[in-house]
N, C-alpha and C positions, 0 to 999 in steps of 0.2 A: 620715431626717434631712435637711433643708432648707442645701442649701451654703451655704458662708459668702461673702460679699461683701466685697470688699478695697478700695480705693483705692487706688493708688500716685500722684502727681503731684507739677510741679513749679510753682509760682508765682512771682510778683514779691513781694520781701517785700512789698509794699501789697495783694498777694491774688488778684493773679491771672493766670487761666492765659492770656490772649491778648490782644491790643490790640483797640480797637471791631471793626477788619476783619478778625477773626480771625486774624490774622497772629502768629506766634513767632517772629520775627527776633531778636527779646530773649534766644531761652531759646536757638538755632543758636547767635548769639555768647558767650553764657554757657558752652555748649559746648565752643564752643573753646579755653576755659582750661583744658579738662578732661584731664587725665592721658590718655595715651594706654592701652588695658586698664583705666582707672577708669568703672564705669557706678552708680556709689551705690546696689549691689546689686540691681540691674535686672533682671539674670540670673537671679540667684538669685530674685529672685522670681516670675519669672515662669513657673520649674520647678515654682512649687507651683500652678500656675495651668490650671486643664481648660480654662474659656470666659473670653475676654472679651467684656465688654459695649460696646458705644460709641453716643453717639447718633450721628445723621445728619453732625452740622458737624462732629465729630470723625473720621469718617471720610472724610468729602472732604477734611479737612486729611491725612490719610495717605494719600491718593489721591495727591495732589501731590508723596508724595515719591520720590526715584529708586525702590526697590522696594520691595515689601510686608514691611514687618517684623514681621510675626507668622508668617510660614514655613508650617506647618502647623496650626497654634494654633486652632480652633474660635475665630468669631466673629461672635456677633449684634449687627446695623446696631439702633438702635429707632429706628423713624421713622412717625411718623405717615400721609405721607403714600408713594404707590407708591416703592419703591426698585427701583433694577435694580440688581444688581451688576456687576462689569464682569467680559466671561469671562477676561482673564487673571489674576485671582486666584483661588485654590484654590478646591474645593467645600466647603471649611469654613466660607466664609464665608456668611452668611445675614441676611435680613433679618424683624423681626417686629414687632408694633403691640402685642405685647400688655404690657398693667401691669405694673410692675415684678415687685409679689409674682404672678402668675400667673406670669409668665414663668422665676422664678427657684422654683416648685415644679415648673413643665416641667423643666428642665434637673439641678433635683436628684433627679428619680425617672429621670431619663435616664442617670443618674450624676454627675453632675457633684459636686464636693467642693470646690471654692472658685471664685468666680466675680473676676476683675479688672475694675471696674466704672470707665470712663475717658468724660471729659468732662461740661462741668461742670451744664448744665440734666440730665444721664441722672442725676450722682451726687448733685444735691438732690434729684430726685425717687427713687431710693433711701433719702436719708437722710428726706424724709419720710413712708418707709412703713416707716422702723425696718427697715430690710434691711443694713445698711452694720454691719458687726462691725471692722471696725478702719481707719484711714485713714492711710498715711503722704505728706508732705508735703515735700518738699525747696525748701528757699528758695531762691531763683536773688537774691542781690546788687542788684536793681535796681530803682529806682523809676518807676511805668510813670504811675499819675498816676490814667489812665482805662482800660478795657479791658475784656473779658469776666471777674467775680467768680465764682474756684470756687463760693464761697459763696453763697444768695439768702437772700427773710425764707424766715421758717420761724414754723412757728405756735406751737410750744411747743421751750423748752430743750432742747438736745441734750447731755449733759452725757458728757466723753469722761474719757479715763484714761490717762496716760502710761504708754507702755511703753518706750519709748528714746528717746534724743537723740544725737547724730551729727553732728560737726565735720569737713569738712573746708578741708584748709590752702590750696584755689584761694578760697574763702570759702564752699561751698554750707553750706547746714544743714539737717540731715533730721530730725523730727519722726517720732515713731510715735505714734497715741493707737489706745485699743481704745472703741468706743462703749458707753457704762453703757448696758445694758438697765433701764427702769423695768419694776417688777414690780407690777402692775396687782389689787387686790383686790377681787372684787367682792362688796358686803354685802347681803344681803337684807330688806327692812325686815319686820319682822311683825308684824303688827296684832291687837290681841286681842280 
């Protein structure tokens, strides 16, 4: 059975996760309106969670931060080009070039049973190889204008399906959609 693929992220309501220079200074002070013990179910999700994925720019932005917040969490870098990792973060972490879908039948005959698929060129190129089974989104209050779009084109409809909606009173709003699998028939013509 082929793990499933999650999304969790946070955008600008306008759509996205970072400004041109990569920077989230938007989503740190959004932060800090935040409850103190309020993580808009972070935790909890991320119990259900064997691997995360990240591309490259996604984790140099976690490189930057005081410490590694995946603890002992398995985690594949995708990066095209050579990656070193750095030695003081755990042996969990890893780096690999390979296709989404290769990579994520690696990890599910490896065991793995749901995969966190984070940053936003790794999670369009997930959702265009139809790996991406459900996406939650928490809207951060702010309007950024321009910046890096979770979202890019995409070649054909993605057609999703709500599963929850989620107020909270600092103003964030979390979104859950489950992505509709199209079921693909194929007919044979025959000739007489």
């Amino acid at each position: 059975m082929s793990a499933k693929a999650s999304v969790f992220i946070a955008t600008s309501l306008d759509g996205f996760i970072a400004r041109p220079d990569g920077s989230i200074d938007w989503l740190n002070e959004a932060n800090a309106a935040v409850p103190s013990g309020e993580d808009c179910g972070y935790a909890e999700f991320m119990k259900s969670v064997d691997v995360l994925v990240m591309g490259r720019n996604t984790f140099e932005t976690v490189l930057a931060f005081d410490a590694w917040p995946y603890e002992d969490k398995r985690v594949v870098v995708l990066s095209s080009k050579p990656l070193i990792v750095p030695a003081r973060l755990p042996n969990t972490v890893s780096a690999s070039s390979e296709p989404p879908d290769v990579l994520v039948d690696r990890l599910s005959k490896e065991g793995a049973r749901r995969l966190y698929v984070d940053g936003g060129k790794t999670i369009q190129r997930f959702l265009a190889a139809g790996l991406i089974d459900d996406i939650t989104i928490t809207l951060i209050p702010v309007l950024l204008g321009q910046g890096r779009p979770l979202f890019g084109p995409i070649e054909n409809d993605i057609t999703l399906a709500l599963m929850a909606t989620r107020t909270f009173e600092f103003g964030f709003v979390q979104i859950k959609y489950r992505v509709a699998r199209r079921e693909f028939t194929i007919t044979k013509e025959v000739t007489p």
